[in-house]
C-alpha positions in Angstrom: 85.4 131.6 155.7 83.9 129.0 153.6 87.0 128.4 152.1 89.2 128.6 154.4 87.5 125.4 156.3 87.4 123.9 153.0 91.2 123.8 152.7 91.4 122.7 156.0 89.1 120.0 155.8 91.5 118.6 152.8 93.8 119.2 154.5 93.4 116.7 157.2 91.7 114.4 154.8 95.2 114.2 153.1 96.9 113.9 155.8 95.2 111.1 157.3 96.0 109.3 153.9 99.6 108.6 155.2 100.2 106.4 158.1 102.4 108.1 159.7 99.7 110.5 160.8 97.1 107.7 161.9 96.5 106.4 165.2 98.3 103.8 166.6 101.7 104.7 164.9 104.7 105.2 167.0 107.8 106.0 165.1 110.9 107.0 167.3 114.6 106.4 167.1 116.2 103.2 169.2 119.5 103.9 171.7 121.7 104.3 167.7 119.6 106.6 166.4 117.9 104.4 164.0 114.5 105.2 163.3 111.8 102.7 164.1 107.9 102.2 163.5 105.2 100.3 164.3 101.6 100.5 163.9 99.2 99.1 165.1 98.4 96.9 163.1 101.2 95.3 163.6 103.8 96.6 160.8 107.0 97.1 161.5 110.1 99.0 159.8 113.6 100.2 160.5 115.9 102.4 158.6 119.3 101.2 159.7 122.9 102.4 158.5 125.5 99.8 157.8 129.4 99.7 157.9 130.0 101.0 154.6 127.5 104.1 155.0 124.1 102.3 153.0 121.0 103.0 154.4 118.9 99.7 154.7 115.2 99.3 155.3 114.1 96.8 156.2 110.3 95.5 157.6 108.6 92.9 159.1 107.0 91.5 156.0 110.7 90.8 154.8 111.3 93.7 152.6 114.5 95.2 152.1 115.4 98.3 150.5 119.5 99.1 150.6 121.0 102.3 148.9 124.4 103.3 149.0 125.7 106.7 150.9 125.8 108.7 147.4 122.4 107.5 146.6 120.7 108.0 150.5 122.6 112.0 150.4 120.4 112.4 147.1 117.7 111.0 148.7 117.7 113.0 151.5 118.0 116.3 149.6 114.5 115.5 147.9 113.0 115.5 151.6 114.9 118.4 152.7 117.1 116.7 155.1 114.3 114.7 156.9 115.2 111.6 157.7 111.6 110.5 159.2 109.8 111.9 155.7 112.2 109.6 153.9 111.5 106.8 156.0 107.8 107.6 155.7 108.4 107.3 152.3 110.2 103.9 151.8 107.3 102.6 154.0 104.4 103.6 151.9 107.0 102.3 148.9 106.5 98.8 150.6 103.1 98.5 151.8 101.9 96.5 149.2 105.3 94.5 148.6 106.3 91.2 150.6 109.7 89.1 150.4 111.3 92.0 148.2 115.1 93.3 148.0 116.1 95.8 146.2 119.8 97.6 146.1 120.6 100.7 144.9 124.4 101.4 145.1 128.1 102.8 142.8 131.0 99.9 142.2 134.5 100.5 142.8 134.2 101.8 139.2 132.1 104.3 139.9 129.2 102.7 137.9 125.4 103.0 139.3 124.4 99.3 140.1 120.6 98.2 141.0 119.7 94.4 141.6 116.5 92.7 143.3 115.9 89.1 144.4 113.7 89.2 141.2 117.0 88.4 139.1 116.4 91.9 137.7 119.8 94.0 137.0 120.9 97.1 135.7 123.9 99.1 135.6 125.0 103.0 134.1 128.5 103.9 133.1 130.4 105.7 130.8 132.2 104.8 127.9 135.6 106.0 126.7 134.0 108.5 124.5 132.1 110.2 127.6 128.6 108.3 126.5 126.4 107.3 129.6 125.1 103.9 128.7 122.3 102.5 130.6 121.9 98.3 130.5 119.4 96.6 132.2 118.6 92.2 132.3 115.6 93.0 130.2 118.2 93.8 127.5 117.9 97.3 127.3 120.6 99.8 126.3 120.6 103.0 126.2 124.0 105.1 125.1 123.0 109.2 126.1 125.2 111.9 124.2 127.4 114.0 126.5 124.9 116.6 125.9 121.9 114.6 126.3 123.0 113.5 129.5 123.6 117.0 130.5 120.4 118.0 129.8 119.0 114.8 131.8 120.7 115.9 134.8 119.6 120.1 134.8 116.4 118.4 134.9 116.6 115.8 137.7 119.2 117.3 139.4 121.5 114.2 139.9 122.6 111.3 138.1 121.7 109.1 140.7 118.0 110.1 140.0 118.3 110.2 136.1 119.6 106.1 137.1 116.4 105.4 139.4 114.2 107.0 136.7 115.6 104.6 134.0 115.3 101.9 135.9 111.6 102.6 136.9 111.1 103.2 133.3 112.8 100.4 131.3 113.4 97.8 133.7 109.8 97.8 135.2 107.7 98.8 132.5 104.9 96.0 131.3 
């Protein structure tokens, strides 16, 4: 029994980490079926779709997050279809951040494309000879072996996420 209340104690310990579970949090879709939050202290965020299909969030402390259709679809599968969990998400992903942009989206030519307001850039395409080369405006590149890139995607599960891994992992690393 010890146990038991234990894991429960944790368990609402954890949860109480998140702010979507404090008090004072109100999240609730407007009149489009946008989702909205506010806490109370005084943060606010929506999760808005545009004309073209992106998803854009966007907060009070002027932080915007935009990701193409393709990428949103991936996003969702990751949170099993919940929209509010992904929202959750993107707002812990900004509570620290102020005055950032970020864009995660595919070109006409089907390459992945990411930009932010921090003149950061990078982009993922193949070549001719069915390489996946990865760029970025740190100058970083990256060519990946059919094979290689194969194996990258079995493991993440989409390219899309293979993309937002190199970017996390080239373009941002110190």
């Amino acid at each position: 029994m010890k146990g038991i209340y234990i894991i429960i104690l944790f368990a609402f310990t954890a949860l109480s980490a998140y702010p979507q579970f404090g008090k004072g949090v109100k999240i609730e879709k407007d009149i489009f079926g946008y989702l909205q939050y506010e806490s109370n202290n005084n943060q606010k965020a929506s999760l808005k779709k545009d004309v073209f299909d992106a998803w854009i969030y966007t907060d009070n402390r002027n932080n915007e997050v935009e990701f193409s259709k393709e990428y949103w679809n991936d996003i969702l599968r990751d949170f099993k279809q919940n929209d509010t969990k992904a929202f959750m998400w993107l707002i812990d992903m900004c509570a620290e951040l102020s005055n950032y942009k970020e864009k995660y989206k595919i070109d006409i030519f089907g390459y992945q494309q990411y930009e932010n307001n921090q003149q950061e850039k990078a982009s993922l395409k193949k070549d001719i000879f069915d390489k996946m080369i990865y760029e970025d405006s740190r100058g970083n590149k990256i060519e990946f072996s059919e094979n290689l890139w194969r194996k990258m995607i079995k493991k993440r599960r989409s390219d899309k996420k293979v993309f937002m891994d190199l970017v996390q992992r080239y373009l941002f690393s110190d």
